[in-house]
C-alpha positions as CSV (number, residue, x, y, z in Angstrom):
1,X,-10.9,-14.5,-26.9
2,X,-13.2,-16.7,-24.8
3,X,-12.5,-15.3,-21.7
4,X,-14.4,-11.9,-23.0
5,X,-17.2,-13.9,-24.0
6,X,-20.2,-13.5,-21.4
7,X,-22.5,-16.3,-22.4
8,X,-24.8,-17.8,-19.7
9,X,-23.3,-14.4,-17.6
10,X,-26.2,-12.3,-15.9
11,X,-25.3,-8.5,-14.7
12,X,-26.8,-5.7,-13.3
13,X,-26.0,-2.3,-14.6
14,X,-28.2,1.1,-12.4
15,X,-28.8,4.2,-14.2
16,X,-28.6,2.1,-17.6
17,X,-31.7,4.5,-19.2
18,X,-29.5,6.6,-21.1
19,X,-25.5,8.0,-21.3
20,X,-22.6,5.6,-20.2
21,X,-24.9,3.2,-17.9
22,X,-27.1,2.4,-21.3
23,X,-23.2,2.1,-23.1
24,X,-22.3,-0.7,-20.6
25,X,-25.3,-2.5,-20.8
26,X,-25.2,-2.5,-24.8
27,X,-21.8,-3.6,-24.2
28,X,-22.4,-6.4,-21.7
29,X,-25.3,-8.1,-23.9
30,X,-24.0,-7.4,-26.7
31,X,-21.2,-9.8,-25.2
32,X,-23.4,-12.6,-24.2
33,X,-24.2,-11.3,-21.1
34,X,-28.6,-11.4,-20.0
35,X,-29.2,-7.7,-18.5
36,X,-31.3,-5.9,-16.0
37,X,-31.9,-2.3,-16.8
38,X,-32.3,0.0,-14.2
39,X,-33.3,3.9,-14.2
40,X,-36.0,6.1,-12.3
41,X,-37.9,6.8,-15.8
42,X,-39.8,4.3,-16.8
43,X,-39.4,5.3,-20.6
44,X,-36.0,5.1,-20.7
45,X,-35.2,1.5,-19.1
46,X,-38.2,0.4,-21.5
47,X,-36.0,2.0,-24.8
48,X,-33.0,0.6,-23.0
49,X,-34.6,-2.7,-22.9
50,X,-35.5,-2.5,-26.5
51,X,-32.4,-1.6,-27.9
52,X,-30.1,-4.3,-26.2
53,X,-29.1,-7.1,-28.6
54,X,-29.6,-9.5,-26.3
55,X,-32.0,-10.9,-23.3
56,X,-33.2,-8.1,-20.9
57,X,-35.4,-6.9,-18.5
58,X,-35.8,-3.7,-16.7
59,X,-36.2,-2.4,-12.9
60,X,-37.3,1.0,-13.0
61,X,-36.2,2.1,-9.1
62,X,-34.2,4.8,-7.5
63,X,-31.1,3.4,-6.3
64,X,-30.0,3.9,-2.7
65,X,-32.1,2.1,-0.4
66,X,-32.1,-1.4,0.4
67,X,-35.3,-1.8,-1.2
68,X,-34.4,-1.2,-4.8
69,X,-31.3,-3.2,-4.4
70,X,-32.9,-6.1,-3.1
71,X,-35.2,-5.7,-6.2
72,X,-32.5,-5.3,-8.8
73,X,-30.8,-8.7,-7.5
74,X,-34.2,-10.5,-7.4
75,X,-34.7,-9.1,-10.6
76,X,-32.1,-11.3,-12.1
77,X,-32.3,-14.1,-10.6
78,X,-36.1,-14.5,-11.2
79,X,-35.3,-13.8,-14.8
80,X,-32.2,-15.3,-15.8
81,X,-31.8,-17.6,-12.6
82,X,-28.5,-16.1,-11.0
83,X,-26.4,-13.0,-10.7
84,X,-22.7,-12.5,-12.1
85,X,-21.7,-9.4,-12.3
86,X,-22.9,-6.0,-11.1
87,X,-22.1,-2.6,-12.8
88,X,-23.4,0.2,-10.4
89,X,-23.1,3.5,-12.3
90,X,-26.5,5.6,-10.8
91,X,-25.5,9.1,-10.3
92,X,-26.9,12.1,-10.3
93,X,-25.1,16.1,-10.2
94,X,-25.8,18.8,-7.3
95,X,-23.3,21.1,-8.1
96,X,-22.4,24.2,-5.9
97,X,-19.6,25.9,-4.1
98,X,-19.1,24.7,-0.3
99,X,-20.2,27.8,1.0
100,X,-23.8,27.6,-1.3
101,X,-24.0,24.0,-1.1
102,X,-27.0,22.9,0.8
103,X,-27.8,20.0,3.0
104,X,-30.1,18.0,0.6
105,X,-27.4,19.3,-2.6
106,X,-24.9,17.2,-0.5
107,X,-27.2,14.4,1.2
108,X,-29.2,13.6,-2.7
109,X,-25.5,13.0,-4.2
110,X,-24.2,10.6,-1.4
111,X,-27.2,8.7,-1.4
112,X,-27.4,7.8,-4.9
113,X,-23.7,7.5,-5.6
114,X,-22.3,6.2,-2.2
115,X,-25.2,4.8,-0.5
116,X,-26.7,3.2,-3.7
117,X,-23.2,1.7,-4.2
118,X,-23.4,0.1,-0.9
119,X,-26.7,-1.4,-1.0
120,X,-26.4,-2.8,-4.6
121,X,-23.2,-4.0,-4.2
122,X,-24.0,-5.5,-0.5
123,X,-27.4,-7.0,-2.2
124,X,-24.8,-9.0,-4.7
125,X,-22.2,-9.8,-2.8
126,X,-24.8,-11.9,-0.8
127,X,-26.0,-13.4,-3.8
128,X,-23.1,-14.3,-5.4
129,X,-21.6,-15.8,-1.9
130,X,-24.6,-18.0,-1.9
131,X,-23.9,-19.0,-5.4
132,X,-20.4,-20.1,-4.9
133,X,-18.9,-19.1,-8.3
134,X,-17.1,-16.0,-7.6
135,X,-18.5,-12.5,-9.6
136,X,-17.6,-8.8,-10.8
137,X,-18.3,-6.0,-8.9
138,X,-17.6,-3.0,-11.0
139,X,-18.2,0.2,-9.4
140,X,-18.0,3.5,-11.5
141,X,-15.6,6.7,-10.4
142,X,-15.0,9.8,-11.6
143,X,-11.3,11.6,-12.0
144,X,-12.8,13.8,-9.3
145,X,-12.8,11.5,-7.2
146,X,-9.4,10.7,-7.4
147,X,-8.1,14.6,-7.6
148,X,-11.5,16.9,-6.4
149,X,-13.1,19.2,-8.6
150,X,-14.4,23.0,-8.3
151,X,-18.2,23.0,-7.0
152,X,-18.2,19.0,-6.7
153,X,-17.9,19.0,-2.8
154,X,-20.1,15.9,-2.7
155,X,-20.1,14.4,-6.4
156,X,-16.0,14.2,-5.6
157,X,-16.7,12.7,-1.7
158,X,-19.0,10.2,-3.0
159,X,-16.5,8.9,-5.9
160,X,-13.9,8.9,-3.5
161,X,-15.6,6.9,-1.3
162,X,-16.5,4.8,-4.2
163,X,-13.1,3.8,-4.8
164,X,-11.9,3.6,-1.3
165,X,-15.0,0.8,-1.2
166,X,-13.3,-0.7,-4.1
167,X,-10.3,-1.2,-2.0
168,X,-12.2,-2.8,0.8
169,X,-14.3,-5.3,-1.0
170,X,-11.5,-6.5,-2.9
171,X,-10.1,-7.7,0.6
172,X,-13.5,-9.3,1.8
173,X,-14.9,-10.9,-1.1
174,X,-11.3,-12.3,-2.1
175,X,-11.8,-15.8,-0.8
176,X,-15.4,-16.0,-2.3
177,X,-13.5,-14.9,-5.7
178,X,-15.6,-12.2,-6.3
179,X,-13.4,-9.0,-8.0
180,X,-13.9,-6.0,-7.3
181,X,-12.4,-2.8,-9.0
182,X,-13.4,1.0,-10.0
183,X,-13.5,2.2,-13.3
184,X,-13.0,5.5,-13.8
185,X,-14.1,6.7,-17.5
186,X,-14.0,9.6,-19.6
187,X,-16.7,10.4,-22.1
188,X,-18.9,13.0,-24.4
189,X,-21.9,13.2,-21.9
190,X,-24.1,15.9,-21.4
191,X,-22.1,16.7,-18.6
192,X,-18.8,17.4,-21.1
193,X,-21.1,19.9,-23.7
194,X,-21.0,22.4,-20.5
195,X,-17.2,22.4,-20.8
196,X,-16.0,25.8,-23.4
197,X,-12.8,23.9,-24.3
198,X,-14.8,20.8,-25.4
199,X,-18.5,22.3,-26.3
200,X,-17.7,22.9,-29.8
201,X,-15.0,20.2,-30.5
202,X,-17.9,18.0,-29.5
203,X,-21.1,19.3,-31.4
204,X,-18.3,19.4,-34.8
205,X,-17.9,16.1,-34.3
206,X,-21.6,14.9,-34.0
207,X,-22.2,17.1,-36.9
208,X,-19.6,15.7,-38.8
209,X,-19.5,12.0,-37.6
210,X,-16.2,12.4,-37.5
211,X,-14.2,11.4,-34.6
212,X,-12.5,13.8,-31.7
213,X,-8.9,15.4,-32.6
214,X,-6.3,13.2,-31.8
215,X,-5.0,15.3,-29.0
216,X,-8.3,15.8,-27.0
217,X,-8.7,11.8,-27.2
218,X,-4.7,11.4,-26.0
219,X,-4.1,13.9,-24.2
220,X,-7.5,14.5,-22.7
221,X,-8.2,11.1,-22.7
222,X,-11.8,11.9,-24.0
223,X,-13.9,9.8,-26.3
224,X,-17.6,8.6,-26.8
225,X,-19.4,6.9,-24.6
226,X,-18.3,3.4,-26.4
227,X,-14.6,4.1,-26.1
228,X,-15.2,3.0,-22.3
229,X,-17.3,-0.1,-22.8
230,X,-14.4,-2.3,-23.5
231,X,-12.5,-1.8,-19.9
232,X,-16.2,-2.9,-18.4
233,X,-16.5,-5.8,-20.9
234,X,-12.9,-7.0,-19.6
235,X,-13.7,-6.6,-16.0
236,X,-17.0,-9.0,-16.2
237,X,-15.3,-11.6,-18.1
238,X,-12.9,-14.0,-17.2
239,X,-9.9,-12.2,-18.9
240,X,-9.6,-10.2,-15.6
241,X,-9.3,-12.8,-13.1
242,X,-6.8,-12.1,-10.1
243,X,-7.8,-7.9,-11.0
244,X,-9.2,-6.5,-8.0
245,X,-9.1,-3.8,-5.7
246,X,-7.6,-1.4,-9.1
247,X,-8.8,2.5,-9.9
248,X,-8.5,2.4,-13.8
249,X,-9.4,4.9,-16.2
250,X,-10.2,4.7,-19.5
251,X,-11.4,7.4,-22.2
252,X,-10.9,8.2,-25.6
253,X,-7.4,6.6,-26.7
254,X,-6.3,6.5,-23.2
255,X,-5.8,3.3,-20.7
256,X,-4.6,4.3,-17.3
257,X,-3.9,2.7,-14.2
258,X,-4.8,5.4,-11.4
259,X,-2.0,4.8,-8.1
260,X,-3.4,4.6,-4.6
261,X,-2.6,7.0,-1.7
262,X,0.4,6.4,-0.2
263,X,3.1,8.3,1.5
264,X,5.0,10.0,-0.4
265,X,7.5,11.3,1.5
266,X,8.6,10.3,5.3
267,X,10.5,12.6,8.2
268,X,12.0,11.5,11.3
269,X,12.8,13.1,14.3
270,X,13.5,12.2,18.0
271,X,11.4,13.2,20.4
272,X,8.6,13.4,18.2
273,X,7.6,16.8,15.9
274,X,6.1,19.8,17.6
275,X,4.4,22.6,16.1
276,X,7.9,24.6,15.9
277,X,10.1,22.2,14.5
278,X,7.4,20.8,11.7
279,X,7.5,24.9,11.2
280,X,11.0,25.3,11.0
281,X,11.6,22.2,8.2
282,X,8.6,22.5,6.0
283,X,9.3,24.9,3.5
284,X,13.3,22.5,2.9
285,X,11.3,19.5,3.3
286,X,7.6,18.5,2.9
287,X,7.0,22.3,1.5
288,X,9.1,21.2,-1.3
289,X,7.3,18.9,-2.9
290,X,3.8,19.7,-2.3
291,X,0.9,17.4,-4.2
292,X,-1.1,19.2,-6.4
293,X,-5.2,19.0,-6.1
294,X,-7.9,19.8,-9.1
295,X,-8.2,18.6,-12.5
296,X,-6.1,20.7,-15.4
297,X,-8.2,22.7,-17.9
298,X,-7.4,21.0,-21.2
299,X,-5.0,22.7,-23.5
300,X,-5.2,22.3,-26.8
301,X,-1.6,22.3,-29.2
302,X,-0.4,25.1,-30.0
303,X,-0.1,25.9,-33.7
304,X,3.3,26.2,-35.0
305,X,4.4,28.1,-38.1
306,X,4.2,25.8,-41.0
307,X,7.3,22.9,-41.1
308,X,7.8,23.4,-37.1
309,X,6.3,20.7,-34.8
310,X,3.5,21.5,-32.2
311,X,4.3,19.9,-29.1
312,X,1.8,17.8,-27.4
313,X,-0.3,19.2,-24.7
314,X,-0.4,16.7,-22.4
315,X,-2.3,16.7,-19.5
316,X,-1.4,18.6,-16.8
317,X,0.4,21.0,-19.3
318,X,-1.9,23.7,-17.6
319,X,-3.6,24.1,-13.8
320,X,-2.4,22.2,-10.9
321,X,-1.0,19.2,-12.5
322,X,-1.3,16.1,-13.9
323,X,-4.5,14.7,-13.5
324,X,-4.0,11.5,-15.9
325,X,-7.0,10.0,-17.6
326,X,-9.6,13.0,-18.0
327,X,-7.5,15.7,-17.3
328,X,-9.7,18.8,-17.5
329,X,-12.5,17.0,-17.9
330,X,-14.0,17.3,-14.7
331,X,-16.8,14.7,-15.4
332,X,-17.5,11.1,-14.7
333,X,-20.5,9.3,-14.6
């Protein structure tokens, strides 16, 4: 299709050294698109550079303060002469329960996830505004963002926020056409070899070169880090305009569309509800239907006696429920 093709297109991607951020900017140039590389190791944005099939140059900054921003966007426009889509994936992993969790732990993660967000996408939004030909703005999630994960007090805040951000761009850059939406991807990372369900299904499989089973990249919604290029692709080119403001996931052989908050259910009551009466009608009403929280440890079918069908473990099948694209996965980039 032509809309996918990026041709005279110019994006960003940060942390594009290595893992998923080096994925989507293969992806992008390989699509048409000119790339700036971004990554605090010099070495790896210059490999990156290297190994994209098409024009690139590379930033090697920390992301988070206005600074590098403002360097990534000149960056692109001093190369390639404008700026068309931004892909801001920089993260990095302080994991640790609440009560070990230290103030830089929780400060390092926000900065670089939520801050850096902020900034590079603030830095574009001006620039394509001044341009005057709408943009992307792709901003990357995580599933525990959307359902919190054990030990990931501020990885899950910052991808929370992330998408909440999402949400709000898509209203203020509407009129200047500029999309906006969070993707929120799946994939065999580093992060994922620390998992015991997937460790070994993983290192078979890069031993092999053969792909995942069928029912950890369906039901778990787990794949290599190319399986989530595509959904980036789509969002930079003109195939998704009118898409913005969406949480989607993507992994494996799984497309999802992730719902927003809402209310789910709604009580009335005149007067107003104190303490006693919320009491008194919880457990027939709210208490009934409580959301669940967490992402499911994946559950791999169970084998049946041969001629009997195994039924599919879906997610959710085990933990606190469905957690739909990743389920048990706990990672994200």
């Amino acid at each position: 299709m032509d809309d996918i093709e990026l041709s005279g297109k110019v994006a960003i991607v940060t942390g594009s050294g290595r893992g998923l951020g080096l994925a989507y900017a293969k992806a992008l140039s390989a699509a048409g698109a000119s790339v700036v590389v971004n990554d605090v190791d010099r070495a790896a944005v210059d490999e990156a550079v290297a190994a994209l099939p098409g024009p690139a140059v590379g930033v090697t900054a920390a992301v988070g303060d206005s600074e590098s921003a403002d360097r990534l966007v000149a960056a692109a426009v001093e190369s390639f002469g404008r700026l068309d889509i931004l892909v801001t994936n920089a993260g990095i992993l302080r994991d640790r329960v609440l009560w070990k969790m230290t103030d830089d732990d929780f400060d390092e993660v926000i900065r670089v996830h939520l801050r850096g967000t902020f900034t590079c996408a603030r830095a574009a939004a001006v620039r394509m505004r001044e341009q005057g030909e709408g943009g992307r703005i792709i901003l990357i999630s995580s599933p525990a963002g959307q359902r919190g994960n054990f030990g990931q007090t501020n990885y899950a805040a910052a991808k929370a926020g992330i998408a909440a951000m999402a949400r709000t761009w898509a209203m203020e850059l509407a009129r200047n056409e500029i999309t906006v939406n969070a993707v929120v991807p799946v994939a065999t990372t580093a992060m994922t070899r620390t998992i015991p369900a997937f460790a070994p299904l993983i290192e078979e499989s890069e031993r092999t070169g053969e792909p995942l089973p069928a029912w950890v990249r369906r039901d778990e919604g787990l794949g290599s880090v190319d399986d989530v290029t595509g959904l980036v692709v789509f969002l930079a080119s003109g195939a998704s305009r009118g898409i913005t403001g969406q949480a989607i996931g993507v992994g494996g052989d799984r497309l999802a569309l992730w719902a927003h908050p809402r209310e789910k259910s709604v009580a009335f009551r005149d007067g107003g509800w104190s303490a006693a009466a919320i009491a008194a009608g919880w457990a027939s009403g709210f208490g009934s239907d409580l959301e669940t929280y967490g992402i499911p440890a994946p559950k791999p079918p169970v084998p049946q006696e041969q001629g009997a069908s195994a039924p599919s473990a879906g997610p959710g099948a085990q933990g606190q429920g469905s957690a739909g694209p990743g389920a048990g996965s706990g990672i994200g980039a």
